[in-house]
N, C-alpha and C positions, 0 to 999 in steps of 0.2 A: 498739655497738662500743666495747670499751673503748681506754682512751690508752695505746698501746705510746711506748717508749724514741726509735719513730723518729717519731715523731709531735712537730709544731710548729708556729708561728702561721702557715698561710698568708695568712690576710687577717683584716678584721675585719666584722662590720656592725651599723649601726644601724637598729635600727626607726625606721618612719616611721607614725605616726598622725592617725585622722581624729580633728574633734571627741569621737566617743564615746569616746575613747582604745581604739578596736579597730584593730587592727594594720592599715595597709594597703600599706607595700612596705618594701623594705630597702634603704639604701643599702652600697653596699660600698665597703672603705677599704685603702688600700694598707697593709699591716704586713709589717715582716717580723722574725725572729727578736733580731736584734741593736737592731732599735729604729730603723730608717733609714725615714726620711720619702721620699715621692716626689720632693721635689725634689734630692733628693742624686741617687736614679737618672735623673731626664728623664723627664717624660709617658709618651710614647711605652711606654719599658720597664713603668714603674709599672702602664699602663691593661694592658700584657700579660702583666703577669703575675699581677694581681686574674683577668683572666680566664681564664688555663690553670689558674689554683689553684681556683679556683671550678669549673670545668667539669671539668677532666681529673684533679683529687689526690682521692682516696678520705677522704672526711671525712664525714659522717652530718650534720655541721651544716649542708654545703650541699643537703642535699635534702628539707629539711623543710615547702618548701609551693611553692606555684604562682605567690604573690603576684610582683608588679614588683622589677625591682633597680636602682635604680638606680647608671648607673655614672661615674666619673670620668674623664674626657678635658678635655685643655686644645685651645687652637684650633688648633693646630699639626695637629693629630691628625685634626680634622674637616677640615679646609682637605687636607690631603696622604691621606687615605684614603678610600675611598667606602662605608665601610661596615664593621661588626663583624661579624665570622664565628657569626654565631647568630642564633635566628628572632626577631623583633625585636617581638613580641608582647606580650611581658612583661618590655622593656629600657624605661629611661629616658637616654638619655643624657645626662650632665649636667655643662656647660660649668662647669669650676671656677676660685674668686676666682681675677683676675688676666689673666682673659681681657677684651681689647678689642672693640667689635664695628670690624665693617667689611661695605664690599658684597660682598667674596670671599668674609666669612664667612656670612652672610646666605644668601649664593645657595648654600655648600655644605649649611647646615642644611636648605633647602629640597628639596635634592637626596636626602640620607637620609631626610629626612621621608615622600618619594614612595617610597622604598623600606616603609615603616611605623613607620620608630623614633619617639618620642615623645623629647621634647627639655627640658632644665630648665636654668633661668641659675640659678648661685647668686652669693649674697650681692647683692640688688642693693639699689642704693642710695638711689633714686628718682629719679637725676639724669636730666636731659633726655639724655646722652646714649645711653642706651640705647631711646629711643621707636619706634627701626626696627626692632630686634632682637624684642623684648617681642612682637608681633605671631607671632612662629613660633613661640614657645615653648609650651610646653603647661604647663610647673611654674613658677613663678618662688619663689625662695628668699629670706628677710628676714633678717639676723641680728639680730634682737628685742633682745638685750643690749646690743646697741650704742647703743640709739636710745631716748632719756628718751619716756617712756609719752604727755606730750600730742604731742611730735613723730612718735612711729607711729601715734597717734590721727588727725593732720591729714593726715598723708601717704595714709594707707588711706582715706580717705573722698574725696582728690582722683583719686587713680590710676584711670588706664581699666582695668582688669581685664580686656580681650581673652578672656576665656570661660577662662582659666588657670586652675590651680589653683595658689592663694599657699599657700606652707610656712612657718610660723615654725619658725627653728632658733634651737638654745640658748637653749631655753626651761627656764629651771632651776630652777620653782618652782610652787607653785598658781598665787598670784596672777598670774604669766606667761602661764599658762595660760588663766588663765580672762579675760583683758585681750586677748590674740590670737583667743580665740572670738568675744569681745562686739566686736573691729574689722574681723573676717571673714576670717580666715583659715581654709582649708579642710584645712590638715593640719598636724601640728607632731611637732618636732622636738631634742630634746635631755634633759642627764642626767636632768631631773624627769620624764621616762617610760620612759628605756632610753640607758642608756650603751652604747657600743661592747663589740658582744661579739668575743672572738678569737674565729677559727674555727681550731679544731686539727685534722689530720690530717696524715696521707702522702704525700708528692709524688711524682711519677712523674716520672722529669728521663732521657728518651732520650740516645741517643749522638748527638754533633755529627754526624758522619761520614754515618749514614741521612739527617739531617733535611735538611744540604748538597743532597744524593745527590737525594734527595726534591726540593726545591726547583728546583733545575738541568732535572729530568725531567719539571713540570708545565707546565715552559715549555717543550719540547718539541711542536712541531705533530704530532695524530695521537695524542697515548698517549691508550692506553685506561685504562679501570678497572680492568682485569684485569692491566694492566702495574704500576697505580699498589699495588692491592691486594700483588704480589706482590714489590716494592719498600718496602712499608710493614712487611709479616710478617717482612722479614731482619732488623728490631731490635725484640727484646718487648715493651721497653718502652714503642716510638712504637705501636704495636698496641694494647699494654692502653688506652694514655693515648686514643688514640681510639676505643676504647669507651667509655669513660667522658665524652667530650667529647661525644658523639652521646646520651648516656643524661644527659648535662645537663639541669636544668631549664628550662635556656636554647632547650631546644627540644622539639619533640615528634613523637617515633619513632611510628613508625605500627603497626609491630607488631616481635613478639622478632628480636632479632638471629641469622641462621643460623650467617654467613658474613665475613669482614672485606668483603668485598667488599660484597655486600649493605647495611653500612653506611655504606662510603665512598661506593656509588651516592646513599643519602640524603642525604652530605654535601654532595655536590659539589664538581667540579673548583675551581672558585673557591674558595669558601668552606676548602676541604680547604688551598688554596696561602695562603690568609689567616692558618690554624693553623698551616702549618707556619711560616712567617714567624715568627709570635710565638712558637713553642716554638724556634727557631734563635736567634733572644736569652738564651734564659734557659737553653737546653743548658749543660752545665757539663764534659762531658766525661766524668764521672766514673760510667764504665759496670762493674759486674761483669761481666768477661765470662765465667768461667767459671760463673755463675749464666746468664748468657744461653745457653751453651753448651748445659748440661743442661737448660732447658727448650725451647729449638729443638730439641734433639735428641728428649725425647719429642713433641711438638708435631708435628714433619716424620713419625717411625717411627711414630704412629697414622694419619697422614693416607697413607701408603703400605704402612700396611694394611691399609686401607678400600680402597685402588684395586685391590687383587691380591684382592679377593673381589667376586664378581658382585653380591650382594645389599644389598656395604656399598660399593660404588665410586658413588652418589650424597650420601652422606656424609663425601665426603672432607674437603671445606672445613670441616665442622660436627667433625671429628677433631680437624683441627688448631689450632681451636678451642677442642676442651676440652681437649688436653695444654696449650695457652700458658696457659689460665686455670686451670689446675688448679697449675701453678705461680707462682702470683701471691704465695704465701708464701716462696716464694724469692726474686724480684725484687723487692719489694715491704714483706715482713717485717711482710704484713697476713695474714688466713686467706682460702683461697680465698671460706669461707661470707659474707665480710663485703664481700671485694667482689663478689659474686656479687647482693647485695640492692642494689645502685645499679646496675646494670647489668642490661638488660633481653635477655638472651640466649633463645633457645627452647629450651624443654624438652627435647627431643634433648641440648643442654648441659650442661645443671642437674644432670639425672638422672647424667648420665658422670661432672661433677666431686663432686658430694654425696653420690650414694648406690652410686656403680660400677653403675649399672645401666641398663636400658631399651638399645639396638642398641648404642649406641658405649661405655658402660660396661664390658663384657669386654676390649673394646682397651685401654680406658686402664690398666684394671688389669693386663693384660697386661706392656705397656710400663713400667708403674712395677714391677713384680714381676721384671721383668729386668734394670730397672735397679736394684735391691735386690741381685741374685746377683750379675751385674756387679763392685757395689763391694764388696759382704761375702762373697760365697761363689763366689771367681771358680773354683773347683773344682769345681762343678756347672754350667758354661755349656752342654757337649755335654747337657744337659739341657732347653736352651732348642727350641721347635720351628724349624724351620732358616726359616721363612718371618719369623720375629719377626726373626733373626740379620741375614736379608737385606736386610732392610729398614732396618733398624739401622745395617747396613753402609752402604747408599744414603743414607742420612739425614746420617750424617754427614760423606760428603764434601759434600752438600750444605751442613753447617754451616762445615765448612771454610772456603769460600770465603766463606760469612756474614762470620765470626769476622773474614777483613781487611778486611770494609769496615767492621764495626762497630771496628777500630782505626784505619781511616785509610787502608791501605795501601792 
């Protein structure tokens, strides 16, 4: 994918290496454009929005392997949440400098733990007062530069090691390197192997007004999925974003995506009201709507095309699918082809947005061929088949009423 205009640092990360200096996870680092550190935002926002940028923004840097990530939360975060909204298989979470322990904090790591996250202290120090903590932890983190060679020397050969894997970090040189193998450290970390890389892409930032809408309604006793799906599809943008939240590396789809729904059953009500949480902090408001308009509008006019023909009325949901992603270069100002390769859609899709072909491929082309006369050749419309017209018609008082919630009204 090349670097368009709208492209900018979502985050950053650093490799984390074994002895052989072969890559074994990443940590990820709050960045953001202007240069503002996590703690100007607060934990809380910082940890959420390394992970909407990482899971939900169209960037090529974040899907480049399978390896662990580890991620940044302070105690606040652990102690008041029960969990990060993704499969926890290949997360590390990792209590950062400045965190105290204690027995509330203790018993919440043990609580996520039983869920399956893996847990890292960083920077520690050797002091006794961490001896209760140390036990839960799976990583424990060293910062090497701080600490004169015979005093990390004595320290590493007193330490209980609790079956952890110790990380030298800010290790900036050979000799560092090879001083942190010969005292036993099992993974290391800093510029002499891999400075912080940015990760540049596209951010996906929904309208406030859905994600409110959304949140209000998972607290609701009784809604379905079919209520949640049909309440998620009224803004594109919370749509595309969780396809691409679901096609994170952060977890693992079990097969192609039909249908929104279809994904959101993967997500889960919980987990689904975890994301929206953290994408309602970092909403910005700032929605195209008349780019939303014109791809709701083909997105709805394929999906009730599909339903007025007997053959194609089981691919309804799979329509309205590929008009929303077939406009992602509207919304998005990325090519459908580019996010089409991070997102694991079923073929039924693929074929409609890439090549106009295969069942649903004649609709979309359809609907984009009308909306072409429409804008440029509005003196051929009685030329349109009246079943496209009607639908058209239908679709968009349906967008209609989209249109005020995505402003608020």
């Amino acid at each position: 994918m090349s670097v368009s205009a709208s492209e900018y640092i979502l985050l950053a990360k650093q490799a984390i290496y074994d002895t052989r200096k072969k890559c074994y996870a990443y940590e990820l680092l709050f960045r953001t454009p202007m240069g503002s550190s996590a703690e100007d935002f607060g934990g809380e926002i910082a940890t959420s929005q390394v992970l909407v940028n990482y899971c939900a923004s169209v960037s090529e840097e974040t899907e480049e392997s399978q390896l662990p990530v580890f991620i940044n939360v302070d105690s606040q975060f652990v102690l008041e949440f029960d969990s990060l909204p993704v499969s926890p298989a290949n997360v590390v979470i990792e209590l950062t400098d400045g965190v105290e322990p204690s027995k509330e904090l203790i018993e919440s790591v043990k609580a996520w733990k039983a869920l399956g996250f893996d847990f890292a202290l960083d920077c520690y120090d050797f002091h006794e007062k961490w001896n209760e903590i140390i036990p839960v932890m799976d990583y424990v983190k060293v910062d090497v530069l701080l600490m004169h060679e015979s005093v990390l020397r004595e320290a590493m050969c007193k330490v209980d090691r609790h079956q952890c894997k110790w990380v030298a970090k800010r290790v900036e040189d050979e000799s560092s390197f090879e001083l942190c193998k010969e005292v036993g450290f099992d993974l290391v970390q800093g510029y002499f192997l891999a400075k912080p890389k940015p990760v540049m892409g596209s951010s996906i930032r929904p309208g406030t007004a859905v994600t409110i809408k959304l949140l209000k309604e998972l607290d609701r006793p009784g809604i379905t999925m079919q209520q949640v799906a049909a309440l998620v599809s009224q803004d594109p943008k919370l749509t595309v974003q969780m396809l691409k939240i679901i096609n994170s590396s952060l977890f693992s789809l079990p097969r192609p995506v039909d249908d929104l729904q279809a994904a959101l059953i993967y997500l889960g009500l919980d987990m689904l009201r975890q994301w929206a949480m953290m994408i309602a902090f970092l909403s910005n408001g700032n929605v195209h709507i008349e780019a939303c308009r014109l791809v709701l509008l083909r997105a709805k006019t394929c999906e009730l095309l599909c339903r007025e023909s007997d053959s194609l009325v089981e691919y309804a949901s799979s329509a309205f699918l590929a008009g929303l992603v077939s406009g992602v270069d509207v919304l998005l100002k990325v090519p459908a082809r580019d996010f089409i390769s991070q997102v694991n859609l079923s073929e039924l899709v693929n074929h409609a947005v890439l090549s106009g072909d295969g069942d649903l491929g004649p609709i979309l082309g359809a609907v984009c061929d009308f909306e072409y006369t429409a804008s440029q050749k509005p003196h051929k419309i009685q030329e349109i088949p009246e079943t496209i017209l009607n639908s058209y018609k239908e679709a968009n008082q349906w967008v209609a009423e989209v249109i005020k919630a995505l402003k608020g009204h």
